[in-house]
N, C-alpha and C positions, 0 to 999 in steps of 0.2 A: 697407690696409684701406679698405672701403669704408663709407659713411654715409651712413642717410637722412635727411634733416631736415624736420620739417614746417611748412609757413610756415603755411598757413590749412586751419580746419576748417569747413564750411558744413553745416548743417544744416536741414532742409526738410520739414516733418510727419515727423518720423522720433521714434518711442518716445515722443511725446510732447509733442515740443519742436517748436510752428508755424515758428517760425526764432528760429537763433542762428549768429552765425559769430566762430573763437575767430582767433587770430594767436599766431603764438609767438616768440620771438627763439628763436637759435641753441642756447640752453641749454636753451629752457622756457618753463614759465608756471605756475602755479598758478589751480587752478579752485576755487572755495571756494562755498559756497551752505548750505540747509540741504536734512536728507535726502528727496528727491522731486523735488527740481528739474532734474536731468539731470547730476551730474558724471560718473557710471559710464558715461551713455548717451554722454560724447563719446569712451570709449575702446571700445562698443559699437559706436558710428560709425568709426571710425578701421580697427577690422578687418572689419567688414561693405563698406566701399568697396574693400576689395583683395580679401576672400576669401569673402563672404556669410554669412559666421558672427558669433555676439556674442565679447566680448573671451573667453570663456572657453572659445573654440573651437564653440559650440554651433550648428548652421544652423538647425535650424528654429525659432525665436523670431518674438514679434509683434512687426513695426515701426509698425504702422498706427496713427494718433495716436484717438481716443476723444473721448468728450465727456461731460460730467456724469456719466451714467447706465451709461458703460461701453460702450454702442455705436459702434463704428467708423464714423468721417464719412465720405461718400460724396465720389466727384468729387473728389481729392485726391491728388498725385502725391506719392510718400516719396525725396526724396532728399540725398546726401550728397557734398559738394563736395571736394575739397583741392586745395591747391598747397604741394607737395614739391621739393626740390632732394636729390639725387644727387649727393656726392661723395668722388672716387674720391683718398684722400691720399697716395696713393702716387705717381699717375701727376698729381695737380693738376688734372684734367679735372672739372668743375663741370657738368649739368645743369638745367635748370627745366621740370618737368611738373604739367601742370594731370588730374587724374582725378575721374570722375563715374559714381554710378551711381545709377539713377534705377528706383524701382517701380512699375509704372501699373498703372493699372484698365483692365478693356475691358468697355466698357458696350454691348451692343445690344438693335435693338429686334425683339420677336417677332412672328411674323409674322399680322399684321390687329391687333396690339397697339401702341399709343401709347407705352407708359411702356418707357423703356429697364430691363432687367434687367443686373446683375453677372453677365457669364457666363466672368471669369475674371481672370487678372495677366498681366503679362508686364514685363520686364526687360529697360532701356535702357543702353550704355556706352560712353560717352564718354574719349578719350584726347587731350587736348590741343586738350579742344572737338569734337575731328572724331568722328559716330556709329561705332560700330567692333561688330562680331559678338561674343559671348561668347568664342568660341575663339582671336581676336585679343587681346580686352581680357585672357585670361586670361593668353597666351602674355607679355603685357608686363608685367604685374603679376610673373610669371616672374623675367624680365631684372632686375627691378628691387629686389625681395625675396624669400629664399629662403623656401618656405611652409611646409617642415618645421620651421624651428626659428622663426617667426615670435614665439608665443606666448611663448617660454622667454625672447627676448630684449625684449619689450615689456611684460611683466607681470613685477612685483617678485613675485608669488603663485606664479607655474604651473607654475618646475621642481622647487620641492621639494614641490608636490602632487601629480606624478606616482606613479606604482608606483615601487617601490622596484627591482624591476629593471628599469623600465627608464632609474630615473635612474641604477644601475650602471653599466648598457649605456653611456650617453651620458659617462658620467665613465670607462669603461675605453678609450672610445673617444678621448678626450681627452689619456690618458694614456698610452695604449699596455699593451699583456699583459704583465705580469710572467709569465714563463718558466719552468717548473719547472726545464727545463734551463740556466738563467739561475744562481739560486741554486747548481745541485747543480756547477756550476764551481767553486766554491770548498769543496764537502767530499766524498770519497773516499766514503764513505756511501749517500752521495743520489745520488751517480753512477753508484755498481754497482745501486740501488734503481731509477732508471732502464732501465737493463740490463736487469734482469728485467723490468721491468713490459713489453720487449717491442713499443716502437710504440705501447702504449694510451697513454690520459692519466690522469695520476695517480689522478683520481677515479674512472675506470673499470677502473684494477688494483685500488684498494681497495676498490670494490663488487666483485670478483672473489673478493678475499682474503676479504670480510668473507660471501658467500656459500660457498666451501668451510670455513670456519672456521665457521658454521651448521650444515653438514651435517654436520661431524664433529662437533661436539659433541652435536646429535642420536645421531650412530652411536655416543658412548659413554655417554650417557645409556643407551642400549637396550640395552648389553651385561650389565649385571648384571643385567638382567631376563631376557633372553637365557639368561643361566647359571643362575637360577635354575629357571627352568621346564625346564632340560634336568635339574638336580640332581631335581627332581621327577618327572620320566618318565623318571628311570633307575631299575629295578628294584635288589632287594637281588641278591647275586650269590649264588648256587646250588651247591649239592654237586654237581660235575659228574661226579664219580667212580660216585657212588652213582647218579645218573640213568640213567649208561650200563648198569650191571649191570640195573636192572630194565629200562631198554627190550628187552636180549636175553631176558628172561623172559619178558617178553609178549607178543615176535612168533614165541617159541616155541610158548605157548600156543594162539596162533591158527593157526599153522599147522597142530597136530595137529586143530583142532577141524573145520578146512576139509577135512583128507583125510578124518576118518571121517565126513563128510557127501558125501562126493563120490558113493558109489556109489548111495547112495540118492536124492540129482539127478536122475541119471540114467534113474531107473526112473520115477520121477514125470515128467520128461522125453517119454518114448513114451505112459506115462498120461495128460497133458494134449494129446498131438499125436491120438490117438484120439478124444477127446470133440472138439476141433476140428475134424476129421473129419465126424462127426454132425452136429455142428452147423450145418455147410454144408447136408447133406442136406439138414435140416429147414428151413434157409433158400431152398431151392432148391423144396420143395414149397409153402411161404406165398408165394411169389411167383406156382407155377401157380394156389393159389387164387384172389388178387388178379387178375391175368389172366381166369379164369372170371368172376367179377363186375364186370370192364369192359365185357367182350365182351355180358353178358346188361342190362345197364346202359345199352350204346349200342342195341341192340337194341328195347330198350324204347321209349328217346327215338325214334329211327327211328318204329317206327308209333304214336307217340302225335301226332307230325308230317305222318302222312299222314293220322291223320284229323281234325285242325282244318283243313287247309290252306284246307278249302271256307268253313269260318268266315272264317276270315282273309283270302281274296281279298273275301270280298263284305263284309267291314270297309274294307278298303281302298280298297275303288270308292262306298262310301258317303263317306269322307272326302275322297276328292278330286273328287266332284261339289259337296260343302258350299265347295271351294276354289275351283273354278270360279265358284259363286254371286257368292262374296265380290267376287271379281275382278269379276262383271261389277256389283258394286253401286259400287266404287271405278269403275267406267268413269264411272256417271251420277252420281257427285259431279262429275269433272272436267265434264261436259257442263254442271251448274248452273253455275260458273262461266264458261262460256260465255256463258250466258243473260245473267247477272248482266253481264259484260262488254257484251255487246249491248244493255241496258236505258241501260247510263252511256253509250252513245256516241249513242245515242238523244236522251237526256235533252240531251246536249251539241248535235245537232243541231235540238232545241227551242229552246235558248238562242239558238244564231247567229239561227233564222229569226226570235227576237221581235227580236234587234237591227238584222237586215235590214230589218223590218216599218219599223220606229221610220227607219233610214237612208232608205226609199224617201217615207218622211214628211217627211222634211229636205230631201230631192233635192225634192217637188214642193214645198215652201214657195221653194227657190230661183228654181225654173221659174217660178212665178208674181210671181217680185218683178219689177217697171219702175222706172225711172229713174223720178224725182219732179221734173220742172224747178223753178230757184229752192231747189233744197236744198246749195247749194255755199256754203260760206260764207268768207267772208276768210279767210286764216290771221295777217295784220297786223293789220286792223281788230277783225274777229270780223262786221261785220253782213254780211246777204247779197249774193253775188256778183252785178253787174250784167253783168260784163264778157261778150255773146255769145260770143266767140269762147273764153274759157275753158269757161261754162258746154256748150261745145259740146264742146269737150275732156274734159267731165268725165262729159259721155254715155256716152263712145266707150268711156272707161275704166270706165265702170261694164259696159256691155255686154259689151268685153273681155274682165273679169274673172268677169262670170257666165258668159259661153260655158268658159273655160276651167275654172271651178271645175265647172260642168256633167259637163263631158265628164270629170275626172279622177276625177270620183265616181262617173258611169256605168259606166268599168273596175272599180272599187274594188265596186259595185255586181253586176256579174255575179262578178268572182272567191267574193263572199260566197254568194250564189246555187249557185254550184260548190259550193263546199265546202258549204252544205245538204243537196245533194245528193248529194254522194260519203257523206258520215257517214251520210244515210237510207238510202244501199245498202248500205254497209256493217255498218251495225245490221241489215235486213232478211235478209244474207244469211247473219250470225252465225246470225240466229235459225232459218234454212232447216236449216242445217247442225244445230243444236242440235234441232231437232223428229226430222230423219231421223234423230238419235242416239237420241233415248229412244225412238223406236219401235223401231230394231233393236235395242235393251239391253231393252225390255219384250218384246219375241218373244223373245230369247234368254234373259231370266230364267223365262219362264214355260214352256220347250221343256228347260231346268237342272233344275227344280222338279219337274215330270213325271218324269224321268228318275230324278231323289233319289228319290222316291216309292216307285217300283219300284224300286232297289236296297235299299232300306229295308226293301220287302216280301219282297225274295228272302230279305236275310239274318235277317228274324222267322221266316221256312217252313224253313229248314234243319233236319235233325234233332238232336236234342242226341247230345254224343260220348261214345265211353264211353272214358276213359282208365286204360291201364295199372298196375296199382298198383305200388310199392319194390321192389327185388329182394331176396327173403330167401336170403341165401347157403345154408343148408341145403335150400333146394328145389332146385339144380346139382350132378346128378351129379359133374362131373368136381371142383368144391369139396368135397362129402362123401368122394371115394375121395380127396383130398390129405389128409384132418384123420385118416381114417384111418392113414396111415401116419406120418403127423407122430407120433401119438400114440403106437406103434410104436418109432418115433426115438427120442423123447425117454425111454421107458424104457431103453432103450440106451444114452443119454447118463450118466443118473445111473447105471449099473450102473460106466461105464467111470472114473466120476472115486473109486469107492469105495477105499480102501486097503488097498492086499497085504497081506495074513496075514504076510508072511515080513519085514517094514519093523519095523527096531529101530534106528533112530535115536533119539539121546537128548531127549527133552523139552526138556530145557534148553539145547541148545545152541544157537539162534539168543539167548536171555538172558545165556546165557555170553559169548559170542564178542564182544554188543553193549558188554556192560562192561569186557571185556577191551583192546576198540579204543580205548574213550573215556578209558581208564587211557593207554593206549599215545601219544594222542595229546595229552592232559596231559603227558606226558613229554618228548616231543618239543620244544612248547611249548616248556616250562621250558628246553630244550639250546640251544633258538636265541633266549633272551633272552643266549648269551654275544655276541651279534655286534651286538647295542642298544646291551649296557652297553659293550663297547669300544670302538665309534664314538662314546658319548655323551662319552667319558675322550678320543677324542682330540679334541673337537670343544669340551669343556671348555678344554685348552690351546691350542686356535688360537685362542678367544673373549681367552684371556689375555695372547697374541702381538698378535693385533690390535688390544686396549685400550692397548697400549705404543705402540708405533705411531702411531696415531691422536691419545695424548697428546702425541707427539714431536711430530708434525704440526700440532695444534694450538699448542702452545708457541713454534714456528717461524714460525707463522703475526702470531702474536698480537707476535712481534716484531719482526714486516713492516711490521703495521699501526703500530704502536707510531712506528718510523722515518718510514711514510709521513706519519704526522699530525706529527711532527716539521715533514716538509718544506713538510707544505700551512702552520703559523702561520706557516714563514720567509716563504712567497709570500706571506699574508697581510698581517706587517707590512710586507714591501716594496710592496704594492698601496697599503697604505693612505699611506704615508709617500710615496708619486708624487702620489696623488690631492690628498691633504692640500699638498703642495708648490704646488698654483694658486690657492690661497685663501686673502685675509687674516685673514675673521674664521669662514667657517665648517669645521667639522672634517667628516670623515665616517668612519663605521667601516663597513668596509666585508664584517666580519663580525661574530655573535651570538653566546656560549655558553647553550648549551643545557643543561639541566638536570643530563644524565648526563655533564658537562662535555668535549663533542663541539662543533666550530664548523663553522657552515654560513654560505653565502654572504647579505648583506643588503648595506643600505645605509641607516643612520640619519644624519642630518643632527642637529649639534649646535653651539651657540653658546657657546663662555666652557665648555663640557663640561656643558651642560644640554640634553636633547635639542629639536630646533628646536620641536616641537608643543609644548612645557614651557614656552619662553621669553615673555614679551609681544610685544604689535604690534611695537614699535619694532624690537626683535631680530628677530624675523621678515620685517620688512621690511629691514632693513639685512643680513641673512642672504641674502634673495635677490637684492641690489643685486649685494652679492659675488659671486653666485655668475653674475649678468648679464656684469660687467667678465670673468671669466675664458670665459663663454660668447661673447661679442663679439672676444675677441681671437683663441679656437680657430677659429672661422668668418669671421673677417675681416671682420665686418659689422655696423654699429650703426646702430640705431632707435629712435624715439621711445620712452620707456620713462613708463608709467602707474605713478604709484604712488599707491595710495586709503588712506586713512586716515590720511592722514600729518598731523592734528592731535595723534596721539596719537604725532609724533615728534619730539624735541626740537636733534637733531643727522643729518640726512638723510646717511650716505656713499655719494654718488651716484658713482660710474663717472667716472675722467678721459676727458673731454671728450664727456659724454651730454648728450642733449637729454633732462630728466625732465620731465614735467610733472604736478605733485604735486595731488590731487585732496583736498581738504580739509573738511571741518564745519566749516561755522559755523551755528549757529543761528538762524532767523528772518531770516537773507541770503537773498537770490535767487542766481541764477546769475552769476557774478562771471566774467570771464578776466583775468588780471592777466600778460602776459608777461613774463620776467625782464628786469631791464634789463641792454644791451650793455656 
C-alpha cells in the first residue's frame, strides 16, 4: 500500500486567510478555531493545490481574499504551499516533495492610459520549487494521487453523499458480482430457470415473462367481452324449412309475371326506337337553323367592320401623334438637366477663379517681401544677431527659400488657372449642346402639333356610320323552311310514342313483381343468417379453447416469475452479506421492498440498523471513517483524511495507521494547529 502524508500546509491570500501555515506529525493534527476563521478553508486548500477544486470537488469557487466591504484586494497573488512525503510500505521506498500553486492577476496598461486595468488570471505550478506547465504539474499530481477516488478517501462526508448507485457501483466493485449462476450451482431449479432464460440475464428474462404475462392477461380480460358481443350479433335461428317453400313460391311468381310482359317490351321496344328516329331528324334540322344565324350573324359583323374602319384608322393616327408629343416633351426634361448640370459646373468654376484670385494675392504679397538685415536673432541668447557672416547666411536662406516657394506656387498657380478653364468650356459647351436641343425639340413639337391638328380634323369630317341591326332568325329563309318541318317532325314524334289499341298488359304488374322481389329477397336474407349463426357457435368455442390456454399460460408464467424472484433475494442476500463482510460498523442494504412487496436494486447505508441520514454527527462521521479504512485498503492508497466537526465527537475510530486531521469548534478561538504528538 501506498501513503500520502502531509508534512506542511501554506497558505497565501487564499479564501481569506493573508497567511497561515499548518505542520502535521505522521498521524495528524487537529485545527480548532471558531466558525469563520478558516478550518474548512485548509481542507479547501489541501485539494485545490492537487486538483483546482474546493474539498467538495467543486472548481469553480472564490479564492480571492476581500476586505471590510466585500471587494476583492487588488495586486495580490493566491497561493497554496505543501510539503508531502510518499510512502510506498510495501516496497519501503520513502519520497519528499514540495508542491505549489500559485493565482495571479495580469494587470495592463491601456493604450495612451496611465492606470493599469485587470485584464485577466493566470496560473503558476511549481514542482519541487522548479516552475513546471499545467500538463506536467497535472501529469505528477497523477503519479502521486489517484484523482478519481481522491474525495472518498480524504473526506469522512463524500462517500456516503454520493448517489446511491453509484455508491453500489463502487461497493459491487469492491466486492466482486454475485452470479446468478453462482447461486443456481447449488439448486436444480435455478439451474434449469437458467436454461430457459436462454443467455439473457435474469432481470431481462423476467422483464420478458413479466411483459407476455401482461399481454395475456390483456387477451383474457378481452375474451368475455369478445363473447359477449358475438352472443349479441348472433341472430335467433330461423324455420329454415318453411323459408325454403315460400322462396320456390316467389321466384315462381315472378317468373310468370316476366313472360306475360315480354311481348309487350317488345312492341314498346320498335315504339321507342321510331320516335328516336324523329328525334334525330328534328335534331339535325335546329342545328341547319343555328347554322343560318351564324352565317347571317358573321355577315353582319363583317360590314359593320368595313364601315368603321375609316373611323378607327384616323383614331389611331390621332393617338399616336399625342405619343410622339409626349416623347418629345420627355426629350426636353432630359435637356433641363443638362442645363442645370452646366449651371453647377459653372458655379464650380466661379469658386476655383475666386480662390485663384485670393492665391495670385499670396503669390504677389511673397514677391514683394525682402530680407530685413538685423532681424536674425540668437537662438541661445534671444538678442539680435551680430555675427556678419551668419546674418549673411541668413539672407541667402531667406532668398532661397522665397525663390523656391515662388516657383512651386507659380506651377500650383497655372494648373489652377487650367482647370478654370477647362470647367468654363465645359459649362459653355453643355450649354451649346443644351440650346441646339430645345431648338430642334421646339421645331419638332410644333411640326407634332400641326400634324395632331389635321388628324383631329380629318377624324371630326368623317361621316357618321350607319350600323347593321341583330339578326332576327325569322327574317332567314333557310331558318323559316327548318322550323317548318321541325314542326312537321315533332307532330310525328308524339303520334309515334302513343299506345297500340291492341296493348293488354296488366296495370299492376310492375307493383306486383316489385313486392314480390322484396318478399323474395327478405327471404333469402333470413336463409343466409344460417352461415352468421354457425361461424358465430364455432367462433364461440375457439374464444373458449383459447381462454384455457392463455390461463395455462398464464399460470406457467406466473410460476416462472414466482422462482425467478426466488433467485434474485438468494443473489440479494449473497450481495449484501459480501458487501457487509468489509465493514466494521456500517451495514448496507443493498436492496428496498416496495410496496406491492417486489425488491429492486438500492443502496442505503445504516449504523447500529438506523439508517445513516437517521444517526447523529458522531455516527456519521465514524460511519464514513469505516467506510475510508475499507476504501484505502481496496485501492492500495492512503491520504490525509479531514474530518470537520469533530467537537461533536466523543470517541474518533480513525483508520489503522491514517494521518486524520480533525477540524474542530471552539468558540471565540482563533485559528489554532496543534499536530499530534509522535
Amino acid at each position: 500500500m501506498r501513503q500520502l502524508i502531509i508534512n506542511r500546509l501554506a497558505l497565501y491570500n487564499f479564501k481569506g486567510i493573508r497567511q497561515a501555515e499548518a505542520r502535521f506529525s505522521d498521524t495528524g493534527a487537529t485545527i480548532t478555531g471558531d466558525n469563520g476563521v478558516g478550518k474548512s478553508t485548509m481542507a479547501d486548500a489541501f485539494s485545490w493545490l492537487f486538483f483546482g477544486k474546493n474539498a467538495a470537488g467543486v472548481e469553480q469557487f472564490s479564492i480571492k481574499t476581500v476586505d471590510e466591504a466585500g471587494n476583492f484586494i487588488p495586486h495580490l497573488d493566491h497561493t497554496v504551499e505543501a510539503d508531502f512525503t510518499l510512502v510506498d510500505h510495501e516496497t519501503g521506498e520513502v519520497s519528499q516533495t514540495r508542491a505549489r500553486r500559485t493565482y495571479a492577476e495580469d494587470w495592463k496598461n491601456a493604450a495612451g492610459d496611465t492606470d493599469q486595468k485587470l485584464a485577466g488570471h493566470h496560473t503558476d505550478y511549481f514542482w519541487n520549487d522548479i516552475p513546471v506547465k499545467k500538463s506536467e504539474y497535472d501529469a505528477k499530481v497523477a503519479e502521486t494521487i489517484p484523482a478519481d477516488i481522491f474525495n472518498v478517501i480524504t473526506d469522512a462526508y463524500a462517500f456516503l453523499a454520493l448517489p446511491w448507485d453509484v455508491q453500489r457501483n463502487k461497493l459491487t466493485e469492491i466486492t466482486g458480482e454475485v452470479s446468478a449462476a453462482d447461486i443456481a450451482a447449488a439448486n436444480p431449479d435455478y439451474a434449469a430457470l437458467l436454461q430457459r432464460a436462454k443467455g439473457a440475464t435474469l432481470e431481462q428474462y423476467c422483464t420478458s415473462l413479466g411483459a407476455q404475462r401482461k399481454r395475456i392477461a390483456a387477451e383474457l380480460d378481452a375474451i368475455p367481452t369478445r363473447k359477449d358481443e358475438l352472443q349479441r350479433a348472433t341472430p335467433i335461428t330461423p324455420d329454415y324449412a318453411a323459408l325454403e317453400i315460400r322462396k320456390a313460391e316467389l321466384e315462381k311468381t315472378i317468373a310468370e309475371l316476366d313472360a306475360a310482359a315480354g311481348s309487350i317490351a317488345e312492341r314498346n321496344r320498335l315504339q321507342y326506337q321510331k320516335a328516336a328516329e324523329i328525334q334525330s331528324q328534328i335534331n339535325e334540322q335546329e342545328k341547319l337553323q343555328q347554322q343560318a344565324i351564324h352565317a347571317a350573324e358573321m355577315s353582319r359583323q363583317d360590314a359593320n367592320h368595313r364601315a368603321r374602319k375609316s373611323h378607327d384608322e384616323a383614331a389611331a393616327r390621332v393617338s399616336e401623334i399625342k405619343e410622339r408629343i409626349a416623347q418629345n416633351d420627355r426629350g426636353r426634361m432630359a435637356l433641363e438637366g443638362l442645363r442645370r448640370d452646366a449651371e453647377k459646373i459653372g458655379a464650380e468654376a466661379d469658386r476655383k477663379d475666386t480662390e485663384l484670385v485670393a492665391f495670385r494675392e499670396r503669390f504677389s504679397q511673397l514677391y514683394n517681401q525682402t530680407y530685413t538685415p538685423g532681424s536674425l536673432v540668437c537662438p541661445r541668447y534671444g538678442h539680435q544677431c551680430t555675427d556678419p557672416t551668419a546674418c549673411s547666411k541668413g539672407e541667402a536662406e531667406f532668398n532661397d527659400g522665397q525663390v523656391a516657394t515662388l516657383t512651386r506656387w507659380q506651377e500650383e498657380g497655372r494648373a489652377k488657372a487650367a482647370e478654370v478653364k477647362r470647367l468654363r468650356q465645359e459649362a459653355a459647351d453643355m450649354l451649346k449642346t443644351y440650346d441646339a436641343g430645345i431648338a430642334e425639340n421646339d421645331a419638332k413639337k410644333g411640326a407634332l402639333e400641326t400634324e395632331l391638328s389635321q388628324a383631329q380634323n380629318l377624324l371630326a369630317n368623317l361621316p357618321a356610320v350607319a350600323l347593321l341591326p341583330e339578326i332576327n332568325p325569322a327574317d332567314l329563309p333557310s331558318w323559316q323552311e327548318a322550323a317548318t318541318k321541325i314542326a312537321e317532325l315533332r307532330q310525328q314524334y308524339q303520334a309515334a310514342l302513343q299506345p297500340s289499341t291492341g296493348d293488354s298488359t296488366p296495370a299492376t304488374h310492375p307493383d306486383a313483381k316489385r313486392h314480390a322481389q322484396m318478399e323474395l329477397d327478405e327471404v333469402k336474407r333470413k336463409l343466409g343468417l344460417r352461415t352468421i349463426i354457425e361461424a358465430n357457435e364455432r367462433r364461440q368455442k375457439e374464444l373458449d379453447n383459447q381462454a384455457a390456454k392463455l390461463a395455462q399460460e398464464k399460470a406457467d408464467i406466473e410460476r416462472e416469475l414466482s422462482l425467478a424472484e426466488s433467485l434474485t433475494i438468494a443473489i440479494m442476500d449473497a450481495v449484501e452479506q459480501r458487501v457487509n463482510a468489509h465493514f466494521a460498523l456500517v451495514q448496507f442494504k443493498m436492496f428496498k421492498t416496495l410496496v406491492n412487496g417486489n425488491k429492486q436494486p438500492a443502496c442505503i447505508a445504516t449504523v447500529n440498523g438506523v439508517a445513516y441520514k437517521d444517526v447523529n454527527t458522531a455516527g456519521q462521521i465514524n460511519a464514513g471513517l469505516d467506510v475510508i479504512q475499507t476504501l484505502t485498503r481496496f485501492y492500495q492508497f492512503a491520504a490525509p483524511i479531514f474530518v470537520d466537526n469533530c467537537e461533536s465527537v466523543a470517541e474518533l475510530k480513525t483508520p489503522d495507521g491514517a494521518q486524520v486531521i480533525r477540524l474542530q469548534f471552539v468558540k471565540g478561538m482563533p485559528l489554532t494547529i496543534t499536530p499530534d504528538e509522535a
